[in-house]
C-alpha positions as YAML, in Angstrom:
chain: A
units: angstrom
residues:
- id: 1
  name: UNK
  ca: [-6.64, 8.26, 12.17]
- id: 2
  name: UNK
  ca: [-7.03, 5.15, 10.41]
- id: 3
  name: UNK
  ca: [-7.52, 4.94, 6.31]
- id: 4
  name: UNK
  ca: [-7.01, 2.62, 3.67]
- id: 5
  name: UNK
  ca: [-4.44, 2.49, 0.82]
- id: 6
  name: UNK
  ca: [-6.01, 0.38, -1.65]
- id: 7
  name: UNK
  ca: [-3.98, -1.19, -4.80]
- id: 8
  name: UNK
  ca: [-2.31, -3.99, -6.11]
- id: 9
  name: UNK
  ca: [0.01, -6.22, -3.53]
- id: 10
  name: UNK
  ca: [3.29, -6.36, -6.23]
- id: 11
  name: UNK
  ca: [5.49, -7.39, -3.21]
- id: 12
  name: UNK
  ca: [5.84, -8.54, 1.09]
- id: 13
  name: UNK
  ca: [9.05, -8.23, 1.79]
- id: 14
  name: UNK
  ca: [10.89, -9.30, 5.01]
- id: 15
  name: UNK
  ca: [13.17, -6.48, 6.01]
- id: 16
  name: UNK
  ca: [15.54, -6.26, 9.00]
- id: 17
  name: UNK
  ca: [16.88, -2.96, 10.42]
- id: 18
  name: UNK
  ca: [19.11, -2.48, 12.97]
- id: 19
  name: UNK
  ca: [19.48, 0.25, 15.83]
- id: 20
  name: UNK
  ca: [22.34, 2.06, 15.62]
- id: 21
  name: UNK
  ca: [22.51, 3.06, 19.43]
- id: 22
  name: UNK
  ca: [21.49, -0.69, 20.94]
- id: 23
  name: UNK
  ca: [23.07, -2.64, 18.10]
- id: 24
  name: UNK
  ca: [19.20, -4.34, 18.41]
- id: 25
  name: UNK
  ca: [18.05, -6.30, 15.47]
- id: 26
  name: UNK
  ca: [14.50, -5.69, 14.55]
- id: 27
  name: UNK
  ca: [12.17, -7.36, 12.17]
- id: 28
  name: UNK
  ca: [9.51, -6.51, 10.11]
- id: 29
  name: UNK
  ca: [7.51, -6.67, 6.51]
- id: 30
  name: UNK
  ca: [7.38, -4.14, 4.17]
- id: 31
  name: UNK
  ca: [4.34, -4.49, 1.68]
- id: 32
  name: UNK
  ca: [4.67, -2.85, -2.14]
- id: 33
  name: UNK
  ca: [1.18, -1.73, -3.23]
- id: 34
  name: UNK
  ca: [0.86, 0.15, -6.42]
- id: 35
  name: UNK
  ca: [-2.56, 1.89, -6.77]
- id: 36
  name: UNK
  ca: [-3.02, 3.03, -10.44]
- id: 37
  name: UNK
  ca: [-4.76, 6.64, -11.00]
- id: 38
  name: UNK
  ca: [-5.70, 9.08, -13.74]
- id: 39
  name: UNK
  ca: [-4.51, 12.75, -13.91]
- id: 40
  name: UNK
  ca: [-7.18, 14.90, -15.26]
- id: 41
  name: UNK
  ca: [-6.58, 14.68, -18.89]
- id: 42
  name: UNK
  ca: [-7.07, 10.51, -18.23]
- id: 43
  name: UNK
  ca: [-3.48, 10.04, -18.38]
- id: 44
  name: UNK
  ca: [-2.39, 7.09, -16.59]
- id: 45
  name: UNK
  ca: [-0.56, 7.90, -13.00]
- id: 46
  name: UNK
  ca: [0.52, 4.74, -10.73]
- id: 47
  name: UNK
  ca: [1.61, 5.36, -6.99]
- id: 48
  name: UNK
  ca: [3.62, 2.83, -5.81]
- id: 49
  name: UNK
  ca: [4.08, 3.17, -1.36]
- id: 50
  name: UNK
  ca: [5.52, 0.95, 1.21]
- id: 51
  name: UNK
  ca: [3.49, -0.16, 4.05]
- id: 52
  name: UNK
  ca: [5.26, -1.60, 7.00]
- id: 53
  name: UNK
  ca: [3.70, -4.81, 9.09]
- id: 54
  name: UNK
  ca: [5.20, -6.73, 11.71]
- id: 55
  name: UNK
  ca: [7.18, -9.43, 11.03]
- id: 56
  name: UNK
  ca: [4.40, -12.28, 11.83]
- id: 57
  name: UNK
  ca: [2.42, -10.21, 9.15]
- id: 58
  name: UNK
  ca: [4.34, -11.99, 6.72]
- id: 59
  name: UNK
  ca: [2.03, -15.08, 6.20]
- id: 60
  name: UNK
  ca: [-1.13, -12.89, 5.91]
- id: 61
  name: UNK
  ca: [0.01, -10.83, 3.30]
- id: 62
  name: UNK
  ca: [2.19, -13.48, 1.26]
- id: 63
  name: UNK
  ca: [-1.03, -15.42, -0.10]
- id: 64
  name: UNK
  ca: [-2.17, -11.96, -0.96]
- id: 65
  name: UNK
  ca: [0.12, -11.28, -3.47]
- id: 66
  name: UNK
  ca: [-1.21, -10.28, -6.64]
- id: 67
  name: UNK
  ca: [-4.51, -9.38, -5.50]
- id: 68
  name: UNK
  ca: [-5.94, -5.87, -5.21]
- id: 69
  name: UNK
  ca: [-6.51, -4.82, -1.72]
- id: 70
  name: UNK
  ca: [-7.49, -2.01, 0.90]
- id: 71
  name: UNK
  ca: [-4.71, -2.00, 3.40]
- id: 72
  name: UNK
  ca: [-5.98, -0.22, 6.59]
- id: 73
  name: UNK
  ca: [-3.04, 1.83, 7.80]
- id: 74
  name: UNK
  ca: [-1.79, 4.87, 10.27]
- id: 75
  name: UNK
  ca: [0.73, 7.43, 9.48]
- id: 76
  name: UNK
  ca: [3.71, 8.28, 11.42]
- id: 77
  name: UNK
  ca: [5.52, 11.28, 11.35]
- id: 78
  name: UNK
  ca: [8.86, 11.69, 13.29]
- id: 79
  name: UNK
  ca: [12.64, 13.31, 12.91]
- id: 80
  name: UNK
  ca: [13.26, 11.05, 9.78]
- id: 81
  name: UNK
  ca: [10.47, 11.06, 7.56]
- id: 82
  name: UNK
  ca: [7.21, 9.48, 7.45]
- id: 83
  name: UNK
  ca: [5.95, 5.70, 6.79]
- id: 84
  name: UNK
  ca: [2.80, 4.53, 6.69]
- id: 85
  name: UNK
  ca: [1.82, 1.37, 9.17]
- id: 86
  name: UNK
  ca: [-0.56, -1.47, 9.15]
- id: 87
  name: UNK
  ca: [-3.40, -0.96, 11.44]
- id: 88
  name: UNK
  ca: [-4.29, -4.66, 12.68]
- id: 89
  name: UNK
  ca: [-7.25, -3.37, 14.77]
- id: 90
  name: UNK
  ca: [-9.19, -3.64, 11.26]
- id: 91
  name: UNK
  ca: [-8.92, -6.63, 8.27]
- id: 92
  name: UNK
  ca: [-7.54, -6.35, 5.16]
- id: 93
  name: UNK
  ca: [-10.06, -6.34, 2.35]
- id: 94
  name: UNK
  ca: [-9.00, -8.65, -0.63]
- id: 95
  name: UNK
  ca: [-10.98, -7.75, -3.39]
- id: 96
  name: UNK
  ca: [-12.21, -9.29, -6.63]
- id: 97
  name: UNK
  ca: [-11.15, -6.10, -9.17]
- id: 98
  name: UNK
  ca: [-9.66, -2.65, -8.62]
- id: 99
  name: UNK
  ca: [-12.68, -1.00, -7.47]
- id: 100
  name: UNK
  ca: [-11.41, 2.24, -8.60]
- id: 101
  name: UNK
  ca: [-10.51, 1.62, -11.84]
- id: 102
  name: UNK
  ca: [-9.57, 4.84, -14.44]
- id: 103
  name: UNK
  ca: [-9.55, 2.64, -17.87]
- id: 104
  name: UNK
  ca: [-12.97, 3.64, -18.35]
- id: 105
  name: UNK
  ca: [-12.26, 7.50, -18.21]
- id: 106
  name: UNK
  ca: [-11.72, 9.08, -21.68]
- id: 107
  name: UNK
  ca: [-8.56, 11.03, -21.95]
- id: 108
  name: UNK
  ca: [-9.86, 14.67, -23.02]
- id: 109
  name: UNK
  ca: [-9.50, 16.26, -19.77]
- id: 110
  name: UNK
  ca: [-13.02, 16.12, -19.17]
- id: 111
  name: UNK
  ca: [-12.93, 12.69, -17.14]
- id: 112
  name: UNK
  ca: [-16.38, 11.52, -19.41]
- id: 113
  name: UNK
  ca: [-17.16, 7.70, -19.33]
- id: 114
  name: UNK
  ca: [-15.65, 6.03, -22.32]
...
């Protein structure tokens, strides 16, 4: 299943790993997106996640930086943990604002337009 994480692009990242059995280097971008929520009294509650992209991904998302953004990714789940991956079958959205912007949310736990 495909979704989106949409946010702000703080940081791309090249990161190298290596295997530990091959001793074979391997490449790849990690992408910092912070998305910036409410809690229900309208107290502010970022989310900050990495998203991991190939390694010629790097140029796409580097003149992206700053912008807000819906990141189409896929979830993988294995022995280790979980990270979330860029799905290149679909484009990544730069967009002009946060389109899901909280400021305007009163904080009295009633989530009322300000």
């Amino acid at each position: 299943m495909t979704t989106h994480f949409i946010g702000k692009l703080l940081e791309v990242r090249p990161v190298e790993t290596e295997d530990k059995k091959t001793n074979k280097i391997h490449y790849s971008t990690e992408l910092t997106v912070l998305f910036e929520g409410a809690d229900e009294s309208g107290y502010l509650k970022p989310s900050i996640d990495a998203i991991f992209a190939d390694e010629e991904d790097y140029d796409t998302f580097k003149d992206k930086i700053g912008a807000f953004v819906a990141i189409p990714y896929n979830l993988s789940v294995n022995q280790w943990g979980q990270k979330w991956y860029f799905d290149k079958s679909m484009p990544v959205l730069e967009l002009k604002e946060n389109p899901l912007d909280y400021s305007k949310y009163k904080r009295d736990g009633k989530s009322k337009k300000a």
